[in-house]
NUZA-18338 format. One record per residue: x, z, y of N, C-alpha, C in turn; residue number from 1. Coordinates in steps of 0.001 Angstrom, whole numbers, plus 500000, padded with zeros to 6 digits. Layout:
<rs>
R     n_px     n_pz     n_py    ca_px    ca_pz    ca_py     c_px     c_pz     c_py   num
R        X        Z        Y        X        Z        Y        X        Z        Y   NUM
...
</rs>
This chain:
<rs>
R     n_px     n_pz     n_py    ca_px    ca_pz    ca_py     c_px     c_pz     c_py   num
R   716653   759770   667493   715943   758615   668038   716814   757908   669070     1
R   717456   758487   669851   718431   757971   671101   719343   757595   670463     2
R   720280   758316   669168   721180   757446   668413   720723   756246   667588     3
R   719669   756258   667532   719227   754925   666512   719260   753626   667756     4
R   718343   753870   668914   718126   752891   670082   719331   752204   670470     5
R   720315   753375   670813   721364   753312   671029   722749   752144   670211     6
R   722324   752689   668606   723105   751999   667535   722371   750273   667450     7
R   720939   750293   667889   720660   748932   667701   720927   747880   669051     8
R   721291   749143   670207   721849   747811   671268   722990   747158   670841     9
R   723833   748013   670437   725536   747537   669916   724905   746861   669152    10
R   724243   746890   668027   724127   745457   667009   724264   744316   667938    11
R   722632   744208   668352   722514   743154   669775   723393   742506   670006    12
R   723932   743549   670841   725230   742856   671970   726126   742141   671302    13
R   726260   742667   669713   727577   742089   668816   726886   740737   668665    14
R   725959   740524   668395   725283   738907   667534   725199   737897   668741    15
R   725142   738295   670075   725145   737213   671432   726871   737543   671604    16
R   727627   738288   671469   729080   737841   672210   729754   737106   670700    17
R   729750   737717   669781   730443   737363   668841   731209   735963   668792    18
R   729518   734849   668843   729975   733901   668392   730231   732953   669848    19
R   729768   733294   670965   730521   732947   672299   731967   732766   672129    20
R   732560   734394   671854   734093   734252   671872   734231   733243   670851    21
R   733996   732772   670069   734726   732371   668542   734475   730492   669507    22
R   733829   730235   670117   733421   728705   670797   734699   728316   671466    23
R   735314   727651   671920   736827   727286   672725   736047   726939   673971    24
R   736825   727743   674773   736506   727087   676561   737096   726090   677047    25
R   736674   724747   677683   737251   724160   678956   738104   724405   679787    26
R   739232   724483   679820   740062   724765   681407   739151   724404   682483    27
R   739543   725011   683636   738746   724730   684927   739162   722936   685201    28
R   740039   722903   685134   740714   722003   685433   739911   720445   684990    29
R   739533   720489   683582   738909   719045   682999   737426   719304   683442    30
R   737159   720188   684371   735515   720409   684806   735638   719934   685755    31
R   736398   720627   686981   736417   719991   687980   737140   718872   688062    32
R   736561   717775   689556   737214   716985   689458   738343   716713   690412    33
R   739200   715553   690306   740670   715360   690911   740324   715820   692212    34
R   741385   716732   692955   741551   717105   694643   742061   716364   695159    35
R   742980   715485   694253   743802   714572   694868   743298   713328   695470    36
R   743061   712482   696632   742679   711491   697039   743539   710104   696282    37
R   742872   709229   695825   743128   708210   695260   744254   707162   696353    38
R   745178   706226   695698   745559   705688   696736   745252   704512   697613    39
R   745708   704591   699063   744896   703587   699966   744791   702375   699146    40
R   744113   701634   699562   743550   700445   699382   744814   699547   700004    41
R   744423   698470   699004   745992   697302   698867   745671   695926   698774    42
R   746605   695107   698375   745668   693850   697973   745926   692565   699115    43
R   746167   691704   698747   746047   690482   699294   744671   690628   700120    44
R   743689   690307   699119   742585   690241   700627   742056   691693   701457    45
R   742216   692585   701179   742425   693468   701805   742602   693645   703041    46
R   744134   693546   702917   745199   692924   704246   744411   691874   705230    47
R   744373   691183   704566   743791   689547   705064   742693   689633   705955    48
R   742048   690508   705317   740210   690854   706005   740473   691344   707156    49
R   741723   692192   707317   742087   693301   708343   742350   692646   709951    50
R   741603   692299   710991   742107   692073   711966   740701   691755   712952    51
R   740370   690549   713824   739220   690558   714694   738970   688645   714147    52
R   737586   688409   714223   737311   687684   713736   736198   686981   714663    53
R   735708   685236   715055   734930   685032   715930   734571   683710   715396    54
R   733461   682944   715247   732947   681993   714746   731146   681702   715027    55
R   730877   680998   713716   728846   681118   714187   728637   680876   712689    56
R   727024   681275   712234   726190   681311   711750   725521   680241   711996    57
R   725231   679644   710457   723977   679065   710684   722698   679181   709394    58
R   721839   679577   710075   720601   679652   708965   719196   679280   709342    59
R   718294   679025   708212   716791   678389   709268   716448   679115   710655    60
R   716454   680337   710930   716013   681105   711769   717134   680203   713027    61
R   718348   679417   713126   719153   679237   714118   720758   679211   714074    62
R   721243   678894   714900   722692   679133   714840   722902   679970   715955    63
R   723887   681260   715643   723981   682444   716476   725749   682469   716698    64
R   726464   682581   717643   727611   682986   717929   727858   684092   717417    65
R   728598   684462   716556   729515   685767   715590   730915   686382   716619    66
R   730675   687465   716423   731929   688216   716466   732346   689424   715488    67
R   733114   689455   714546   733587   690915   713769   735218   691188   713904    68
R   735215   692720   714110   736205   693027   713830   736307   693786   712216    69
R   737311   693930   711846   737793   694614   710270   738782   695374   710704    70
R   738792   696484   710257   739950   697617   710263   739732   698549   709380    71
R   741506   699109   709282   741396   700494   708360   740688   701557   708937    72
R   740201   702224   707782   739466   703512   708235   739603   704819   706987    73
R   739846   706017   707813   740108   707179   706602   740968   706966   705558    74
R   742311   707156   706188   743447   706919   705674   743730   705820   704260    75
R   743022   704099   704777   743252   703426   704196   742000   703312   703148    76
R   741358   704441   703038   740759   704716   702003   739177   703205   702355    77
R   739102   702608   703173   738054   702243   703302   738353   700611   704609    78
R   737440   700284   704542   737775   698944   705767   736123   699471   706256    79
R   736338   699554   707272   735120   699608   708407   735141   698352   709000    80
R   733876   697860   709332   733229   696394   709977   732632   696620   711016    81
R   733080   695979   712180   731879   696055   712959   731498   694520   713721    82
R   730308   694303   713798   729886   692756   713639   728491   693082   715074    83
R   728725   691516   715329   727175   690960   716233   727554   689724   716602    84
R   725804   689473   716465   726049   688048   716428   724891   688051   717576    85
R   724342   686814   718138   723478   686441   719374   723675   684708   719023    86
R   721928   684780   718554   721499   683219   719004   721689   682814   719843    87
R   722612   681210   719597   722628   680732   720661   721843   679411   720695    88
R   720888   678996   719758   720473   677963   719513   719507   678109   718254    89
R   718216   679225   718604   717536   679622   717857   716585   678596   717441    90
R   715925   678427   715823   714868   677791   715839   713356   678304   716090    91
R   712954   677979   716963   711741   678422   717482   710437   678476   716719    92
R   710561   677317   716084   709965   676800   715123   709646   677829   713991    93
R   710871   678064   713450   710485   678866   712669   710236   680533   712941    94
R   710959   680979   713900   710184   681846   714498   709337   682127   715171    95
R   708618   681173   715243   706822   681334   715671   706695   681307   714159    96
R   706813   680995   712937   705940   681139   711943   706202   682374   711217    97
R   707431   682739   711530   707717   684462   711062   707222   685231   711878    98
R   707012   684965   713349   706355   685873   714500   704692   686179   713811    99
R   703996   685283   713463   702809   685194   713328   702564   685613   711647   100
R   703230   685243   710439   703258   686438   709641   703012   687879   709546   101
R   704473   688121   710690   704694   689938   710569   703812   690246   711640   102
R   702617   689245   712330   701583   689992   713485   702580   690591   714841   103
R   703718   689709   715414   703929   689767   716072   703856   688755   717664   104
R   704200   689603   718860   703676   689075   719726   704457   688157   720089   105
R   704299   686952   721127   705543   685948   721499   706305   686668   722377   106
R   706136   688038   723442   707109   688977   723779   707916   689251   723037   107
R   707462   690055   722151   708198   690505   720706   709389   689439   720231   108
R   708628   687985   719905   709484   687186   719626   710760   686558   720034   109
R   710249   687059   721504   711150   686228   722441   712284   687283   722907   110
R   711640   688201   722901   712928   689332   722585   713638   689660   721470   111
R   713194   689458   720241   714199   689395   718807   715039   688393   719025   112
R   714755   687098   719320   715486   686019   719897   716556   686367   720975   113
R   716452   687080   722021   717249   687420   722764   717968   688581   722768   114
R   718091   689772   721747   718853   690613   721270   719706   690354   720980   115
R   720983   690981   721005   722244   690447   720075   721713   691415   718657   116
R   722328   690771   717317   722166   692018   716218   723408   692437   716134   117
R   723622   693789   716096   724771   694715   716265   724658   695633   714541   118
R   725818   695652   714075   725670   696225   712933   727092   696535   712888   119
R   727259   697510   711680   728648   698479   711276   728271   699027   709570   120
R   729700   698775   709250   729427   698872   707891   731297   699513   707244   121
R   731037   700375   706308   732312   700633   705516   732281   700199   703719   122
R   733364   699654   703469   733423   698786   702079   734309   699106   701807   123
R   734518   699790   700291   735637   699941   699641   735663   699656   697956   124
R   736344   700117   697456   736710   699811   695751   736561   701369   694944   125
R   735774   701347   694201   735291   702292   693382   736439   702739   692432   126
R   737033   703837   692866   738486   704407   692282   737914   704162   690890   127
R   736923   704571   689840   736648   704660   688342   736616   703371   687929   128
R   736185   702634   688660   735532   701032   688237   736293   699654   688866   129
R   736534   700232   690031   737206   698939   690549   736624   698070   690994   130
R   735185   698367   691262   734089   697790   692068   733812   698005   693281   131
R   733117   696571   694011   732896   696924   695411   731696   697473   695424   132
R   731866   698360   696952   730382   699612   697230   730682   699649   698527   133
R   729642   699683   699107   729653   699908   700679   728261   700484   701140   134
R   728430   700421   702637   727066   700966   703132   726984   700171   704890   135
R   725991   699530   705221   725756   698974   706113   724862   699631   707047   136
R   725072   699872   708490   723659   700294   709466   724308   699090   710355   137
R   722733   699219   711000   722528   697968   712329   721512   698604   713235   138
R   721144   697887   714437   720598   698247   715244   719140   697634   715799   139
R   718497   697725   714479   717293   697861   714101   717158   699318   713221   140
R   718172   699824   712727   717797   701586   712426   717721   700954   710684   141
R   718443   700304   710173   718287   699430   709061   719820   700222   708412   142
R   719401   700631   706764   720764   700953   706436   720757   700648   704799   143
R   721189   699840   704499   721481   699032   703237   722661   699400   701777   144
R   722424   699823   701106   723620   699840   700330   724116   698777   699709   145
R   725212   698516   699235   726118   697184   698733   727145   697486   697662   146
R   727018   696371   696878   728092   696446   695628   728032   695122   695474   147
R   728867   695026   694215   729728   694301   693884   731278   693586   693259   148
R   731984   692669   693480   733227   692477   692506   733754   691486   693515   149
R   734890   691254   692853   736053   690465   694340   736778   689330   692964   150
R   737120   688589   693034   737826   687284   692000   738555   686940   692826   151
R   739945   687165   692962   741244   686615   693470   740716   686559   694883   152
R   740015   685480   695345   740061   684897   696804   738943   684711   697788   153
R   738113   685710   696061   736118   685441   697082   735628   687282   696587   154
R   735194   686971   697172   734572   688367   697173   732716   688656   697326   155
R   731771   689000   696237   730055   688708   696240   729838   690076   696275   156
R   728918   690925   697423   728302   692043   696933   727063   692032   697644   157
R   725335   692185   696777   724529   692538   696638   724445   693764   697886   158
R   723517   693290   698801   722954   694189   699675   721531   694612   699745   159
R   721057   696024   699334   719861   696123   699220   719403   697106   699947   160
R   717941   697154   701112   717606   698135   702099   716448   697808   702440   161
R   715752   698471   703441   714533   698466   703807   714024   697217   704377   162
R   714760   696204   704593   714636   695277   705174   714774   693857   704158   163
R   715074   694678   702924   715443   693691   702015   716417   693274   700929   164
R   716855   692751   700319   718311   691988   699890   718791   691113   699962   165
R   719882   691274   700143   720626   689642   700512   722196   690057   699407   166
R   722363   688627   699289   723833   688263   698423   724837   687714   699528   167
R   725560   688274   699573   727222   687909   700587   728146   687202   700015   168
R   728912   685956   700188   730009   685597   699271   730976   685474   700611   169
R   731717   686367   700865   732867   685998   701448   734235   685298   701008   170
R   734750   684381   701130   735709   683365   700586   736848   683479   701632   171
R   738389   683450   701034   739374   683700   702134   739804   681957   701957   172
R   738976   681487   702965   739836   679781   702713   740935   679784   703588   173
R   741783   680457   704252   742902   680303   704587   743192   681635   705214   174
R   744978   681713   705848   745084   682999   706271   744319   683378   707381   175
R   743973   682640   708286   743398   682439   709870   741711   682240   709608   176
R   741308   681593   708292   739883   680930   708395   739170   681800   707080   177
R   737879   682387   707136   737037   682795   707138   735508   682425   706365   178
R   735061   682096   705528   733748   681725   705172   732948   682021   704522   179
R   731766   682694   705043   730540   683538   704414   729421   682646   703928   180
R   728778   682801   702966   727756   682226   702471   726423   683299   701875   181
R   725192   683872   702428   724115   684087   702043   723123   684048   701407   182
R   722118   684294   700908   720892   684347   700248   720151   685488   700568   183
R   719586   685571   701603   718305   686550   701490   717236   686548   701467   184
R   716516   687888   701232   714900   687987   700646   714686   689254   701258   185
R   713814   688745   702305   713407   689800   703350   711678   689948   703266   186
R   710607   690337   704450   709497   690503   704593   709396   688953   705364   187
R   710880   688510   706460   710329   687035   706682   710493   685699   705838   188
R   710955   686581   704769   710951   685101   703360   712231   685069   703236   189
R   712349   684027   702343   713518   684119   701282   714621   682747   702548   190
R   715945   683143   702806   716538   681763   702788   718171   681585   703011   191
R   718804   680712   702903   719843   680772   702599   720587   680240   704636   192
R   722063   680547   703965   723542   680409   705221   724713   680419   705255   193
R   725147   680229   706201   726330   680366   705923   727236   680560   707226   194
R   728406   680827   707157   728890   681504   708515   730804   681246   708435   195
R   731146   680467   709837   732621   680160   709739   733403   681304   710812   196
R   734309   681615   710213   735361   682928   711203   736303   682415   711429   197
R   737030   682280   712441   738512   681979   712574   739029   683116   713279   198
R   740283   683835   712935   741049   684773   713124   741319   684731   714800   199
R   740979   685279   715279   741177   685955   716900   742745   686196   717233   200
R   743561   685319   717439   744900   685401   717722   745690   684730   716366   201
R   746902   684395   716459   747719   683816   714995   747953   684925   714282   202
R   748394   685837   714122   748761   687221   713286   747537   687824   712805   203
R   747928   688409   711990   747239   689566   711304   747084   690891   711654   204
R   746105   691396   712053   745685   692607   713093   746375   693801   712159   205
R   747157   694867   712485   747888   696018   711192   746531   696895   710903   206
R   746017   697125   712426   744552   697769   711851   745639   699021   711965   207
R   744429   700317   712125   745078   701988   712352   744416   702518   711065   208
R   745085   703904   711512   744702   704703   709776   743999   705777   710156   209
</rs>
């Protein structure tokens, strides 16, 4: 009886390994993926984006004084942003009618109005695709993801977050000059902008790694 039990595990065991071995394995190698880090980021506008930047906004809500800087970040691998802007010539108008929408108070209002908006963001190129992807926070606790594609001298990526979506077209109209154009669709309604930069000194900032 113990030799029979015995003789029918070995069957068993033969009919599950058999045809395992006879299957071809994967190298580790085409499973896992590359260790190797892709190389830094290059490019005409790239470069171009790279330095400190100061201009204004204008959209229904007002025209706000801009400041961004652009630099390398994580060994090239990425451009980090960091941006704020402060109304300087808000429309009131229309923020009493967005105040009173979102059930807010004219304190409230008059302090969104008098905040600077402070935000930081990293954007890079999708080693597989060659697409833009990024990720935006600000200081409303707001954090957005972004994509998109770049055409020679403009660059559009789709921002979408709790606060909403908006479309970005950044355009390099010269080495020194700067120009953003908008569309967003938020909780205070849909509306469009646009925004001029001029380069903060004549040169091109090298930016650190």
């Amino acid at each position: 009886m113990k030799f029979s039990l015995f003789l029918f595990l070995i069957i068993v065991i033969a009919f599950i390994t058999i045809p395992a071995l006879g299957q071809e394995t994967k190298p580790m190698a085409e499973e896992m993926p590359s260790m190797i880090p892709p190389k830094p980021l290059s490019g005409d506008f790239n470069n171009w984006m790279v330095g400190e930047w100061e201009g204004y906004s204008d959209s229904p809500m007002g025209k706000s004084k801009d400041w961004m800087k652009c630099d390398w970040a994580l060994d090239k691998q990425f451009i980090v942003i960091t941006y704020e802007g402060k109304f300087v010539e808000p429309n009131m108008e229309m923020m009493e009618g967005m105040a009173k929408q979102m059930n807010m108070s004219k304190e409230d209002m008059d302090k969104m109005a008098e905040t600077p908006y402070k935000g930081m963001g990293l954007v890079s190129e999708d080693p597989q695709t060659g697409k833009m992807m990024g990720y935006w926070f600000d200081n409303w606790r707001g954090v957005s993801k972004g994509s998109g594609s770049r055409e020679k001298d403009t660059q559009t990526m789709t921002w979408e977050g709790s606060m909403g979506t908006e479309v970005r077209t950044i355009e390099m109209v010269g080495m020194d000059k700067m120009m953003i154009t908008f569309k967003s669709s938020s909780p205070m309604g849909e509306f469009e902008g646009k925004s001029e930069y001029t380069r903060k000194g004549s040169s091109q900032g090298s930016g650190s790694k």
